[in-house]
Backbone as ProteinMPNN parsed JSONL, in Angstrom:
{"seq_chain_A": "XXXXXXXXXXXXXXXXXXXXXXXXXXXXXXXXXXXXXXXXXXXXXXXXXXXXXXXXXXXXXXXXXXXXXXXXXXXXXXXXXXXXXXXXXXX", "coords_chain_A": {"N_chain_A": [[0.85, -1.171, 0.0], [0.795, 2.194, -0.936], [2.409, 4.775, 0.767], [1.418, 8.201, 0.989], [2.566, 11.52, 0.288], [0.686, 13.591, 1.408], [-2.665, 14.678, 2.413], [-3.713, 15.778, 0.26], [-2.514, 13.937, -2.05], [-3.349, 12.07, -1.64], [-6.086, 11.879, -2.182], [-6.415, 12.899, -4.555], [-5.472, 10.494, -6.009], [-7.228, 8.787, -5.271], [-9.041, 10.057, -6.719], [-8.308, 10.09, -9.368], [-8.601, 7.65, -9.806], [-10.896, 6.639, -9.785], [-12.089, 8.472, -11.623], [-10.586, 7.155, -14.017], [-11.825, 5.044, -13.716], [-14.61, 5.048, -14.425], [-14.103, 6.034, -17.243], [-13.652, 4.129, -18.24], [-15.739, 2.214, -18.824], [-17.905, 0.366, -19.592], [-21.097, 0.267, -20.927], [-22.911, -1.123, -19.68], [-21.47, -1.897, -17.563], [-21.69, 0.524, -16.124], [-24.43, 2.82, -16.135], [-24.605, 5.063, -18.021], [-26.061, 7.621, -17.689], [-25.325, 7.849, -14.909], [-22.742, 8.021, -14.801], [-22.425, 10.647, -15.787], [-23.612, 11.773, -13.683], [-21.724, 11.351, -11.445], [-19.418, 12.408, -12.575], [-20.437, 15.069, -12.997], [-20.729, 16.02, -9.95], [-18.376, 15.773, -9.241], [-17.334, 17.942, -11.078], [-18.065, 20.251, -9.934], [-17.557, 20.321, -7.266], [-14.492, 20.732, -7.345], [-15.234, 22.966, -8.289], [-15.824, 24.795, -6.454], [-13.345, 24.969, -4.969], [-11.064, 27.051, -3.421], [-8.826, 29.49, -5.052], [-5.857, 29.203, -4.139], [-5.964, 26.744, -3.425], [-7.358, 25.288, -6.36], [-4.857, 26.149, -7.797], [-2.972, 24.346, -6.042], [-3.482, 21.611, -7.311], [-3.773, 21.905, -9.615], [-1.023, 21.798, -9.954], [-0.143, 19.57, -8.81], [-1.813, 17.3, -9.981], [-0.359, 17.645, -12.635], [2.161, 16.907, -12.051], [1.618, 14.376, -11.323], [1.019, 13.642, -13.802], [3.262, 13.768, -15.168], [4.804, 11.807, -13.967], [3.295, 9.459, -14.811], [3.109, 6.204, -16.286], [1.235, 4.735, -17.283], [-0.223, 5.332, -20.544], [-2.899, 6.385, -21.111], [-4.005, 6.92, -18.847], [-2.348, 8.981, -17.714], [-3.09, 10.925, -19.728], [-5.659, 11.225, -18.568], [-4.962, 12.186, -16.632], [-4.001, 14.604, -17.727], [-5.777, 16.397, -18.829], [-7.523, 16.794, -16.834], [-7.505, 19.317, -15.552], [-8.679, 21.352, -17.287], [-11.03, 20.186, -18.448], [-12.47, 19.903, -16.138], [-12.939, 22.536, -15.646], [-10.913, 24.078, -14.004], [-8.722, 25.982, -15.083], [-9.949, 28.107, -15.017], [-10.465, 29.509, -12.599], [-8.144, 29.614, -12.164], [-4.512, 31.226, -11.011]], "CA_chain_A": [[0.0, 0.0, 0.0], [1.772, 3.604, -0.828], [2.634, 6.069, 1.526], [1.506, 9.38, 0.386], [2.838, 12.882, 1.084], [-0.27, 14.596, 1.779], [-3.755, 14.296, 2.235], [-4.521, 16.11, -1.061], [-1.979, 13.596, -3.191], [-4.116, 10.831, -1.868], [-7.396, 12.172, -2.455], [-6.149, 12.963, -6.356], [-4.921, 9.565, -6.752], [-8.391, 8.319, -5.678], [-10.145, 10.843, -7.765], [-8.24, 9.437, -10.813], [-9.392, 6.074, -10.063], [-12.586, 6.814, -10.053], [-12.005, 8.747, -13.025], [-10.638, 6.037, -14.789], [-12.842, 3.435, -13.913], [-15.465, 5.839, -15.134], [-13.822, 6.659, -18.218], [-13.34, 2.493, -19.277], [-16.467, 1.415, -18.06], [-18.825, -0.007, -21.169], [-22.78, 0.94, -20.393], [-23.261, -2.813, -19.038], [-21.072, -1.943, -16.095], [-22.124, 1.818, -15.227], [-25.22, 3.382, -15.817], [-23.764, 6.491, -18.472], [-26.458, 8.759, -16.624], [-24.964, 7.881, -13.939], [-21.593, 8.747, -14.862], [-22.778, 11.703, -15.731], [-24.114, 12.352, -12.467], [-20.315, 11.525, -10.902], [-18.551, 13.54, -13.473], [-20.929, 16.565, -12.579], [-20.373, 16.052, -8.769], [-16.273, 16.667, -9.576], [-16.702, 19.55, -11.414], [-19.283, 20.954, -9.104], [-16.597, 20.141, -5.671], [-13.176, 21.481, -7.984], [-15.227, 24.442, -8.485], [-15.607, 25.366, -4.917], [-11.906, 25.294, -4.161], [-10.229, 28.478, -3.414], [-7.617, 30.03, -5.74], [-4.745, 28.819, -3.953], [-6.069, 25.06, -3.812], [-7.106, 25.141, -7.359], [-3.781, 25.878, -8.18], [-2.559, 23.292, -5.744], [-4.431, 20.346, -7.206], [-3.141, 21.631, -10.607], [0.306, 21.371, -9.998], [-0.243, 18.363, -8.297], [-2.015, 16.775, -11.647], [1.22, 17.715, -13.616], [3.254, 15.815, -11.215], [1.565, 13.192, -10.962], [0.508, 13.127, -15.182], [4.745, 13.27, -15.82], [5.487, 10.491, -13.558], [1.944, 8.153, -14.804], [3.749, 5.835, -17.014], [0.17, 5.062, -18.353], [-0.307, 6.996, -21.377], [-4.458, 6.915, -20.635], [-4.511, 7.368, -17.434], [-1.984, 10.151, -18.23], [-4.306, 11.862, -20.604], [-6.803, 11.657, -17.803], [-4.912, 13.617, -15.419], [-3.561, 16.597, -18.489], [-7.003, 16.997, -19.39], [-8.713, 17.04, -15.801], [-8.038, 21.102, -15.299], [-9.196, 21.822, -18.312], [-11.985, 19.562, -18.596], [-13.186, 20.036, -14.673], [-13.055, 24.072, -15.343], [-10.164, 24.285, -13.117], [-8.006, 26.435, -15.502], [-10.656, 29.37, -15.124], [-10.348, 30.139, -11.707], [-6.468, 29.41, -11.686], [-4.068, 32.326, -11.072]], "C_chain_A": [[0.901, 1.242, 0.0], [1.005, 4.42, 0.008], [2.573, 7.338, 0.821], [1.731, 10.511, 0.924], [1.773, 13.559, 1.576], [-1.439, 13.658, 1.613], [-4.641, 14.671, 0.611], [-3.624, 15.353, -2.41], [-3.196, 12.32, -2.848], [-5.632, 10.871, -2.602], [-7.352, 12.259, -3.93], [-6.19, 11.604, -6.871], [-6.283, 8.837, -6.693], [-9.628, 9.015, -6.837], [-9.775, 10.172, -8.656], [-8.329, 7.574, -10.974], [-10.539, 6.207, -10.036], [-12.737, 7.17, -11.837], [-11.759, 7.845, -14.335], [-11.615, 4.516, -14.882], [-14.119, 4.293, -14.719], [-15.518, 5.499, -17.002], [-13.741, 4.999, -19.236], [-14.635, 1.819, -18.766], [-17.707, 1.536, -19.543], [-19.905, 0.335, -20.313], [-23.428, 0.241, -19.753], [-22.453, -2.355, -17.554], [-21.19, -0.809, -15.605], [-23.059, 2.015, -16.315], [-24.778, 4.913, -17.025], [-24.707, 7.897, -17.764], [-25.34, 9.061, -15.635], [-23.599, 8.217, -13.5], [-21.383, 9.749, -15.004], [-22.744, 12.631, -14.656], [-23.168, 12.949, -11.853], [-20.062, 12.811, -11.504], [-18.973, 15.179, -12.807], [-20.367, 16.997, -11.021], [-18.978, 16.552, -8.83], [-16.422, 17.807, -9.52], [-17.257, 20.354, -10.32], [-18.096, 20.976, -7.909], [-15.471, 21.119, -6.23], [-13.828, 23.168, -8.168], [-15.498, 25.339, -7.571], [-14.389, 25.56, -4.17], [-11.454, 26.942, -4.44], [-8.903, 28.715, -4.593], [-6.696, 29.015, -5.821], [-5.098, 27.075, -4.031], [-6.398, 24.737, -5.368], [-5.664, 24.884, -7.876], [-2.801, 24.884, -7.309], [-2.534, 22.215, -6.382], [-4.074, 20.802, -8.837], [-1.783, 21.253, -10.711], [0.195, 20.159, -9.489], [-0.574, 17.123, -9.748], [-1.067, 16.896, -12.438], [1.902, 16.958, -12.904], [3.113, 14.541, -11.627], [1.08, 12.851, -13.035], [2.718, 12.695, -15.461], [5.302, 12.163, -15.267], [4.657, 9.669, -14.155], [3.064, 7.784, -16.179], [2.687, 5.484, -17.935], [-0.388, 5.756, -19.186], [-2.058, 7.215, -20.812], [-4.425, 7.447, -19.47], [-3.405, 8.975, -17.191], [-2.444, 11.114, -19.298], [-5.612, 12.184, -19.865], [-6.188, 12.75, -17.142], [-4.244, 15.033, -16.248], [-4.773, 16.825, -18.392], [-7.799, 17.019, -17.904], [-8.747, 18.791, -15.307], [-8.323, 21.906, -15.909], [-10.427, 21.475, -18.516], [-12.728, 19.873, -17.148], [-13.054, 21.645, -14.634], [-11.67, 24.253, -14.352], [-9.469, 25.716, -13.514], [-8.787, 27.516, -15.435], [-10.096, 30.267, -14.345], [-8.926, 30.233, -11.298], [-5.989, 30.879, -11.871], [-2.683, 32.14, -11.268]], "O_chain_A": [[1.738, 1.343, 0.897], [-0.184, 4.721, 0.11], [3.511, 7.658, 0.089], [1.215, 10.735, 2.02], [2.152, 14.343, 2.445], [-1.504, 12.547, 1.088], [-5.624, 14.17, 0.064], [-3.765, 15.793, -3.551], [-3.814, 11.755, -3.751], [-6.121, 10.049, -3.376], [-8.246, 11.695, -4.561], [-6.763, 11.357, -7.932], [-6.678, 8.284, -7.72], [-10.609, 8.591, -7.448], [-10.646, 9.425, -9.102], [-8.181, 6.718, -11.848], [-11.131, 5.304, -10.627], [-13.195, 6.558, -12.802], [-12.447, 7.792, -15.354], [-11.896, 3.569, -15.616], [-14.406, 3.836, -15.826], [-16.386, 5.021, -17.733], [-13.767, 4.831, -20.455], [-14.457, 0.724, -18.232], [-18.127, 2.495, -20.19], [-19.74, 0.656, -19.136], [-24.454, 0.628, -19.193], [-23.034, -2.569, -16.49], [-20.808, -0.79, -14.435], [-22.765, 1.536, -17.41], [-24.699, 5.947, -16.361], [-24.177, 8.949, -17.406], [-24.658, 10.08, -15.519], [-23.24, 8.565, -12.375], [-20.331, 10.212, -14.562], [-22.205, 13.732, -14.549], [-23.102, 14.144, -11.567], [-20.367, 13.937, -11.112], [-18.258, 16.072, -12.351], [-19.723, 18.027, -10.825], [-18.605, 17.668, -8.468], [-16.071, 18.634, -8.678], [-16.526, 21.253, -9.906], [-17.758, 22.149, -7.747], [-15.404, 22.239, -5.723], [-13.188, 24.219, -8.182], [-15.441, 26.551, -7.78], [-14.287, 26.117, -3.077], [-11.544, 27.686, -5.417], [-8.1, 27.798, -4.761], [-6.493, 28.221, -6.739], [-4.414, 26.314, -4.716], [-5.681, 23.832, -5.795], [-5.264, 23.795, -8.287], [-1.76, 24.588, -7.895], [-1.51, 21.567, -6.169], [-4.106, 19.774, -9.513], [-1.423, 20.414, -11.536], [0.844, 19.48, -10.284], [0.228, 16.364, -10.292], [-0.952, 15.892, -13.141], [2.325, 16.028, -13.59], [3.944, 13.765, -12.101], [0.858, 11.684, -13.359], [3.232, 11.636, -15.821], [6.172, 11.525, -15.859], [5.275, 8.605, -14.186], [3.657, 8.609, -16.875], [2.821, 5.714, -19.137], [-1.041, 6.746, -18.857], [-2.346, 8.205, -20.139], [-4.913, 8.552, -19.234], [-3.82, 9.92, -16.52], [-1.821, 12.16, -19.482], [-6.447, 13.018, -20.214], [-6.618, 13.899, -17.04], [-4.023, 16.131, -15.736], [-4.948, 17.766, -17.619], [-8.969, 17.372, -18.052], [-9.724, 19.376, -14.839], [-8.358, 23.084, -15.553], [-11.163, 22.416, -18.811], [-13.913, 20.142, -17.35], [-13.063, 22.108, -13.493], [-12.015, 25.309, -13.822], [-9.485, 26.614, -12.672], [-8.129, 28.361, -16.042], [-9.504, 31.299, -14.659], [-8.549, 30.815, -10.281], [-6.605, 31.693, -12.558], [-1.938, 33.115, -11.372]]}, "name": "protein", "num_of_chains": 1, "seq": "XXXXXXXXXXXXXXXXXXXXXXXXXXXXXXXXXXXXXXXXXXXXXXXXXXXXXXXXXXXXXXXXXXXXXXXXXXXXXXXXXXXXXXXXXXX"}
């Protein structure tokens, strides 16, 4: 089980499992409403963070997209602060 530096690397790394299971999941094993639903819930939470955590939780996503040796699951995490609105409120 990894040891993570923070409470907000762990919480990412579960977001992008979610995300990915999401994102590979045929219509037989989720519900696409219902992924929907998730998906919305994200953006809806990311867009309540403050400034400075936005831009936390982006740099954090770059970190963790240049180390993912998975190219998908590294295309999930470039495209999540763009795709989750993040890049709006960033400074």
């Amino acid at each position: 089980m990894p040891v993570y530096s923070s409470l907000t690397r762990a919480l990412a790394e579960a977001l992008l499992d979610i995300l990915w299971f999401i994102d590979g999941s045929e219509d037989e094993q989720m519900d696409p409403d219902d992924a929907v639903k998730l998906l919305e819930g994200v953006a809806l939470l990311v867009n309540k963070l403050s400034s400075d955590q936005r831009n936390e939780l982006i740099n954090l996503l770059g970190t963790m997209a240049e180390a993912e040796a998975d190219s998908a699951r590294r295309e999930i995490l470039e495209g999540f602060p763009e795709g989750f609105g993040l890049l709006e409120g960033a400074v």
